[in-house]
VOLOMAR-773333 format. One record per residue (C-alpha): residue in three letters; x negated, y negated, z. Coordinates in pm, whole numbers, padded with zeros to 5 digits, always signed. Each point is the difference from the previous one (the first is absolute). Layout:
ALAXYZ;...
***
This chain:
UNK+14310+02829+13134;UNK+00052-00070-00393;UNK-00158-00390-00070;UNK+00254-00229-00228;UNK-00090-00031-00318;UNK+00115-00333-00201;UNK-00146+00120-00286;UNK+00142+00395+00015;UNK+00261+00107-00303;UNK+00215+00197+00254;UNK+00306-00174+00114;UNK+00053-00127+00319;UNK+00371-00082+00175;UNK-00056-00364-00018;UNK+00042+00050-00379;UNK+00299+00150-00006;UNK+00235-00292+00111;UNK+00249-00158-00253;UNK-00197-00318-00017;UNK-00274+00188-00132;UNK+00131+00271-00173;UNK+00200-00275-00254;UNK-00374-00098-00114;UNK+00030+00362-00221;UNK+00127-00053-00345;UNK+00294+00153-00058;UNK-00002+00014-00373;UNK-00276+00114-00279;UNK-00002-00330-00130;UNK-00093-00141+00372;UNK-00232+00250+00026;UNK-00377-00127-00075;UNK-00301+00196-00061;UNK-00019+00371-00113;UNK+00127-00092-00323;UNK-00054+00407-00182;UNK+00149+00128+00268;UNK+00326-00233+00003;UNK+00016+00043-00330;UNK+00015+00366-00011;UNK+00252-00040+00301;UNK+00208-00228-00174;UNK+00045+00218-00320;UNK+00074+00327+00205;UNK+00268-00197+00201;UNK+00117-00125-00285;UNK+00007+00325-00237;UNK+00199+00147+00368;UNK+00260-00287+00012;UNK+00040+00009-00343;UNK+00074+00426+00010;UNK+00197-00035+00310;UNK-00227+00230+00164;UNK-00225-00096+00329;UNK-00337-00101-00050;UNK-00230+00268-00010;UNK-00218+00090+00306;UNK-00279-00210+00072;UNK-00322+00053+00195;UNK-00222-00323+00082;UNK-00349+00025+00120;UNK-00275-00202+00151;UNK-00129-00185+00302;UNK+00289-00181+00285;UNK+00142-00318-00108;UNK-00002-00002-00366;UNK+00343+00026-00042;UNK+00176+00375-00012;UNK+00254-00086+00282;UNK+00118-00380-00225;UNK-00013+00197-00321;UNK+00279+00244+00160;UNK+00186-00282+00061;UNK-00048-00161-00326;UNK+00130+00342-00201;UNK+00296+00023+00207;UNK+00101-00329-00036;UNK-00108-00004-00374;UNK+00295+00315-00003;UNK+00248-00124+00262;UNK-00053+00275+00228;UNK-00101-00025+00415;UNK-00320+00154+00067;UNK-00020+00208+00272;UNK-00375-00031+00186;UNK-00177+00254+00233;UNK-00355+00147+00002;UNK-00156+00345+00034;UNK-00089+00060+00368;UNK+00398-00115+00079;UNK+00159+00301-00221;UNK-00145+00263+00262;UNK+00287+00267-00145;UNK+00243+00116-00247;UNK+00273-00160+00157;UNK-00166-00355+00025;UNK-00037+00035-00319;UNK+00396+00152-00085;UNK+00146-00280+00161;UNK-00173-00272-00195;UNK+00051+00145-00334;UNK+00390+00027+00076;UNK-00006-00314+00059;UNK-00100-00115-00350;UNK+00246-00131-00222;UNK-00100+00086-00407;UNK-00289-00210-00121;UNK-00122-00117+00363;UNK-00348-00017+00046;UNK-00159+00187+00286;UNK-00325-00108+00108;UNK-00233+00194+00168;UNK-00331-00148+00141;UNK-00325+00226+00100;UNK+00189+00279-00231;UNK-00328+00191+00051;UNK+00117+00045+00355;UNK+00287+00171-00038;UNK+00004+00375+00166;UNK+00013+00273-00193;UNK+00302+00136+00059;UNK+00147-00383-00090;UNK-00189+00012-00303;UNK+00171+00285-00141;UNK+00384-00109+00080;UNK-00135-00328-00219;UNK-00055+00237-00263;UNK+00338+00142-00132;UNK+00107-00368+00101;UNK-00197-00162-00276;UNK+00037+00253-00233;UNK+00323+00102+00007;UNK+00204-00234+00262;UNK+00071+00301+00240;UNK-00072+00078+00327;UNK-00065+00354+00110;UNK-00003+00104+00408;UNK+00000+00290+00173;UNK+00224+00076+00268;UNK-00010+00232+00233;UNK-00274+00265+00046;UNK-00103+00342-00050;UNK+00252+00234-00168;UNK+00312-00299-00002;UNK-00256-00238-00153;UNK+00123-00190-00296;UNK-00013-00252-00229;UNK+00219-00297-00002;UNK-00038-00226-00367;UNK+00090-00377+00039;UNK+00019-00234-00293;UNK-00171-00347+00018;UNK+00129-00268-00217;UNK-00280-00044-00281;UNK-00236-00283+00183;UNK-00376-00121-00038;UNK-00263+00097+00185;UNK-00296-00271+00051;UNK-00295+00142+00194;UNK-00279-00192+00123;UNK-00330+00103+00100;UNK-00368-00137+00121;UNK-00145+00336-00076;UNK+00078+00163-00337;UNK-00252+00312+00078;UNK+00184+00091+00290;UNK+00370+00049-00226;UNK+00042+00338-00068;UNK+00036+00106-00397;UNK+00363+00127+00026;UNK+00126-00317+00106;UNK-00259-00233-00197;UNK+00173+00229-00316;UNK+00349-00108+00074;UNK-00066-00349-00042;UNK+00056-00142-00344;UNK-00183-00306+00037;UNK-00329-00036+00218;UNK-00183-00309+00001;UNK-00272-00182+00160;UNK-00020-00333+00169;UNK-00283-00211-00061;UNK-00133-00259+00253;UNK+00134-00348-00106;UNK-00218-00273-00188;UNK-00097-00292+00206;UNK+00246-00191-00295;UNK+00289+00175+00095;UNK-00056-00015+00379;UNK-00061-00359-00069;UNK+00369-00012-00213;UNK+00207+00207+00294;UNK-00151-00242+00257;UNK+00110-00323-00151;UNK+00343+00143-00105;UNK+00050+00109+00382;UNK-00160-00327+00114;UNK+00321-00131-00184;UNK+00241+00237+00166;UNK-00184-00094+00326;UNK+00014-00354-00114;UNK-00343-00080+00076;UNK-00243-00276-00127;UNK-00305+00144-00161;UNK-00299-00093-00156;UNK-00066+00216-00352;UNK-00362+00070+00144;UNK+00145+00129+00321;UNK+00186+00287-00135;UNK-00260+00099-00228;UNK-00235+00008+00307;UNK+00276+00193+00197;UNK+00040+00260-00332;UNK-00396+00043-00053;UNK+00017+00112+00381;UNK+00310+00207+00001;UNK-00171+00354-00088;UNK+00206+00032-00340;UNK+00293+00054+00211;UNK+00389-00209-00011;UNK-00030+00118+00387;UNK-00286-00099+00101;UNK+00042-00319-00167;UNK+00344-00096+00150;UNK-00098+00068+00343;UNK-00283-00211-00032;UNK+00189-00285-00159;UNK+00217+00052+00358;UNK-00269-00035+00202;UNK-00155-00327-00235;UNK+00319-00140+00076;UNK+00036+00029+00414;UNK-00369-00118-00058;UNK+00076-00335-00212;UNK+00306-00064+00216;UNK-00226-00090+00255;UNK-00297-00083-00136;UNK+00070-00179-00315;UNK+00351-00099+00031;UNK+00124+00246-00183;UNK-00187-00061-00309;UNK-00169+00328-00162;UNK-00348-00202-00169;UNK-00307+00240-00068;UNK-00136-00129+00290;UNK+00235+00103+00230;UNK+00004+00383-00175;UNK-00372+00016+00087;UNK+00046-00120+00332;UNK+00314+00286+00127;UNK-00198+00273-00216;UNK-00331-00052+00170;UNK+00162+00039+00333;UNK+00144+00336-00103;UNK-00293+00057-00095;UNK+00068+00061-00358;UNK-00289-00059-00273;UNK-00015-00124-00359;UNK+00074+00350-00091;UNK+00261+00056+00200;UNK-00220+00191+00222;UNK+00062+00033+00376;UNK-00183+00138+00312;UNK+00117+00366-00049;UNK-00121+00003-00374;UNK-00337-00213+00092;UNK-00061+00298+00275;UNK+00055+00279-00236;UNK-00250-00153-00271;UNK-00243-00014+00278;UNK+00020+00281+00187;UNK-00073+00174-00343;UNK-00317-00271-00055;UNK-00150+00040+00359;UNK+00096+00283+00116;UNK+00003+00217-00298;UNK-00308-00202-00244;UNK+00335-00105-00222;UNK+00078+00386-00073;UNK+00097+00232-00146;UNK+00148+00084+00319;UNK+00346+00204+00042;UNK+00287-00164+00162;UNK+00077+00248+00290;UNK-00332-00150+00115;UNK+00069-00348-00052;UNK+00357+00029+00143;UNK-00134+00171+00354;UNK-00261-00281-00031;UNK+00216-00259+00027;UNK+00275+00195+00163;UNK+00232-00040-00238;UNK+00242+00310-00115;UNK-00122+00102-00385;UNK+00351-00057-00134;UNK+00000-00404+00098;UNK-00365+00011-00171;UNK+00128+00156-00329;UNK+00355-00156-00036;UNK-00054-00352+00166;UNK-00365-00105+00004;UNK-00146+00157-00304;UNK+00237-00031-00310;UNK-00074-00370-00015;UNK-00360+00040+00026;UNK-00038+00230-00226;UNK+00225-00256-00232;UNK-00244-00274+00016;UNK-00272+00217-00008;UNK-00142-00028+00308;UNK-00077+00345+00080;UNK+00015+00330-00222;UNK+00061+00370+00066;UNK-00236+00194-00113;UNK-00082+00383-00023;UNK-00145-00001+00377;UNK+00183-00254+00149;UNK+00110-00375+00019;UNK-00274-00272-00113;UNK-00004-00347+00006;UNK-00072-00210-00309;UNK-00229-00344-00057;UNK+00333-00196+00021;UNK+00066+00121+00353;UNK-00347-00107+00131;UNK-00001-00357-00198;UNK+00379-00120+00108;UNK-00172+00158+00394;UNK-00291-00198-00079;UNK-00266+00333+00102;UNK-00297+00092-00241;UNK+00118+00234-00261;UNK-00151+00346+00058;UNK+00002+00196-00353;UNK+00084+00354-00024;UNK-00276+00258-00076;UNK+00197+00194-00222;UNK+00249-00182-00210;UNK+00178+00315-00079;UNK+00158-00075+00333;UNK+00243-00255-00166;UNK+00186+00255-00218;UNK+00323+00088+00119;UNK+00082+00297+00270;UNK+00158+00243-00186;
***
């Protein structure tokens, strides 16, 4: 059975509910953090508008919770168009994907989540879509096969993924702009937490919300879920009052660190320290080792660590670094080759 994780990127229903979905900016100028990428967002939205023309398609990478699905919302608000939401494993044929595009009024934004999960044969209807706003099926079969050509109302296409590597070059091609998100600074965490500690009309201590942002994992997800469960806390405890005190307090009984750190992360550093002398070890092994599947290792557990440089990947595996042992408080055991620190290639 999968464990809850507070501190996971990936979304979970809870978050989804109006009250919580109005703490997403709606606007650039709400929008905080980021700040190259809103800015080239802004002037390609704007340069659009300003032809008349949708916004060119858009392809947004990095780790769960940084932002892709909000930034959808913010361009098709930004245009005045709906945006139109769905994810890779749902479009399981041509015709899934048929009906949504002839749905799409000109300009509207369609969102697709996971894009890297879309089947092939879905991929390559999205094709003549973007490219040309047509849709080509085939009826029938054998010698009364044919081709049917439906127009699509010029629209743009935002696709979000968690795994770059895995997008095929055909579609990464047909994207005109493909950008990275970063993980957030612990000053911008610390600025979205006291703007939706307004919203939430909250009293907070200053010190409180930078302890909750220092802890969030660089991540506007992260952070506001643990600002939700801070607040149930300090209800009760503290009445209602988030102090620094009482952030310590609700985050050491999730078991969340000064790092941000919880009991899944702490196992995987040491599983790789005593089990494995601190690497270089591969993940396959650590992942049947802790019985964990090797995707939730690489897309939920390791980006972060390998952010704050707590372990590395190296040529023959994973290693952990001097940081990792000091914040677990175990001796520091050296590599014997220090080659072992360059990048896998």
């Amino acid at each position: 059975m999968a464990r809850e994780r507070i501190i996971s990127g990936e979304a979970t229903p809870e978050e989804e509910i109006p009250v919580n979905f109005a703490l997403r900016p709606q606007k650039f100028e709400q929008y905080i953090g980021q700040e190259p990428l809103i800015r080239k967002l802004k002037i390609a939205v704007s340069a659009a508008v300003g032809r008349g023309e949708p916004v060119e398609h858009i392809l947004l990478h990095g780790p769960p919770g940084l932002g892709k699905t909000t930034l959808a919302h913010v361009i098709a608000n930004e245009v005045g168009a709906r945006v139109h939401v769905t994810n890779g494993p749902a479009l399981t044929k041509g015709a899934d994907l048929n009906g949504i595009l002839n749905r799409l009024e000109k300009g509207d934004v369609l969102f697709i989540d996971e894009i890297h999960r879309l089947p092939v044969v879905v991929e390559e209807c999205l094709y003549s879509a973007m490219e040309d706003f047509k849709i080509d099926f085939t009826v029938d079969a054998g010698m009364h096969a044919r081709t049917i050509t439906i127009p699509v109302k010029p629209f743009t296409l935002i696709g979000a993924t968690t795994r770059l590597g895995l997008l095929t070059g055909p579609m990464r091609g047909r994207f005109g702009i493909a950008e990275h998100i970063e993980f957030y600074s612990p000053e911008s965490l610390g600025l979205i937490l006291k703007a939706n500690v307004q919203l939430l009309k909250l009293q907070a201590e200053d010190a409180a919300l930078s302890e909750l942002a220092t802890r969030s994992r660089g991540t506007p997800r992260v952070a506001n879920r643990l600002l939700r469960r801070v607040r149930d806390f300090a209800a009760v405890e503290s009445n209602g009052k988030l102090s620094l005190a009482t952030v310590k307090k609700s985050l050491e009984l999730e078991g969340i660190d000064d790092m941000g750190l919880d009991e899944q992360d702490r196992t995987f550093l040491r599983t790789i320290i005593q089990i494995y002398n601190g690497g270089p070890v591969g993940i396959e092994a650590v992942a049947a080792t802790m019985g964990e599947e090797r995707d939730t290792l690489e897309d939920v557990i390791e980006p972060y660590l390998l952010q704050t440089g707590l372990i590395t990947r190296t040529r023959q595996g994973r290693r952990v670094t001097k940081t990792a042992y000091d914040h677990l408080k175990l001796k520091w055991q050296p590599p014997k080759d220090e080659s072992l620190f360059e990048d896998a290639k």
